[in-house]
C-alpha positions in Angstrom: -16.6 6.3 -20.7 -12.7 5.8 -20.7 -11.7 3.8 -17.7 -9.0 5.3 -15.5 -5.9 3.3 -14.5 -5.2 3.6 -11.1 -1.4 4.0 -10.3 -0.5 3.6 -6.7 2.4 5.1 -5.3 4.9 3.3 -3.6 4.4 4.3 0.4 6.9 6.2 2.6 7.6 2.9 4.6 8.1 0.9 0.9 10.2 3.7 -0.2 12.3 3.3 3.2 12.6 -0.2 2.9 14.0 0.1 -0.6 16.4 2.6 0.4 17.4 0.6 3.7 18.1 -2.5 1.1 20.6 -0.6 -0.8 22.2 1.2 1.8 22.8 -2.2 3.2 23.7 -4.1 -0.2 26.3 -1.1 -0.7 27.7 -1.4 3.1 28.1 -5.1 2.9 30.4 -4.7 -0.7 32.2 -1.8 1.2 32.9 -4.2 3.8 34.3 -7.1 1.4 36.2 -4.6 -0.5 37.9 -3.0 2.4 38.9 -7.0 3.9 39.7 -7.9 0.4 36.8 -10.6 0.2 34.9 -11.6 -2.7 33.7 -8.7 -5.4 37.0 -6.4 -3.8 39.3 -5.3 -6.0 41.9 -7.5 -3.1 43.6 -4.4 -1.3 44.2 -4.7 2.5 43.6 -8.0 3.0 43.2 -7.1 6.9 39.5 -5.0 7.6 40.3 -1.5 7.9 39.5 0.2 11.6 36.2 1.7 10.1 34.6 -2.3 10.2 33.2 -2.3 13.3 32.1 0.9 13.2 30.5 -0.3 9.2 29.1 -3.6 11.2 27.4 -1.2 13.6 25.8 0.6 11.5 24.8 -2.2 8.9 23.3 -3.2 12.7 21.5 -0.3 13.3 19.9 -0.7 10.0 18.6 -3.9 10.2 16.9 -3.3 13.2 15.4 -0.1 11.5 14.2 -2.1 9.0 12.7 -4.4 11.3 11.1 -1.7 13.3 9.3 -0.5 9.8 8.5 -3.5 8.5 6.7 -3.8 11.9 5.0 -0.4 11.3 4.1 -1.1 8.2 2.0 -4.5 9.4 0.3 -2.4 12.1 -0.5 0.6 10.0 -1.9 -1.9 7.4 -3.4 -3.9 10.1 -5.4 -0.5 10.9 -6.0 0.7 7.2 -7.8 -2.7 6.4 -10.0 -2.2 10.0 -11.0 1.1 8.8 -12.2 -0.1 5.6 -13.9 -2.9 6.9 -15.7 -0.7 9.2 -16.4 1.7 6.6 -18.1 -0.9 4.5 -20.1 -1.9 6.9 -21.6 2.1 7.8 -22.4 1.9 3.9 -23.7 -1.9 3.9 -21.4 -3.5 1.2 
C-alpha cells in the first residue's frame, strides 16, 4: 500500500506574513533609494516629500503584521485545544 505524502499548504496568515515581509523589504530600499542611502543608485540625496507618508505606511504594516502574528498564535492556540479535545472523545 503506497504511502501518501502529505503536502500542507502554507495558511492565509503565513501567506500574509510573507507578503507583509516583502512589501516591507521593498518599502525600506525605496526609502534608501529616494534619500540616496545605501543600495540607491545616490540621486536626491535629501528624502523626497513621499517619506513620511512611506514611513507611515511601512508603520501601518508592522503593526498589521503584529496583529496577525497575534491571530495566528490564538487561532493555533484554538486548533491545538480542539484536537486535544477531540483525542480525548476518541480515547487516544
Amino acid at each position: 500500500m503506497p504511502t501518501q505524502s502529505i503536502i500542507q499548504k502554507p495558511s492565509r496568515v503565513s501567506r500574509a506574513h510573507n507578503r507583509l515581509e516583502t512589501a516591507i523589504v521593498r518599502l525600506e530600499a525605496a526609502i534608501w533609494e529616494r534619500a540616496g542611502g545605501e543600495g540607491g543608485n545616490g540621486q536626491g540625496t535629501t528624502p523626497g516629500p513621499e517619506l513620511g507618508s512611506l514611513q507611515n505606511e511601512i508603520r501601518s504594516l508592522k503593526d498589521e503584521n503584529v496583529n496577525l502574528k497575534d491571530t495566528q498564535r490564538k487561532v493555533s492556540e484554538r486548533l491545538d485545544a480542539a484536537v486535544h479535545r477531540l483525542k480525548g472523545l476518541v480515547g487516544e
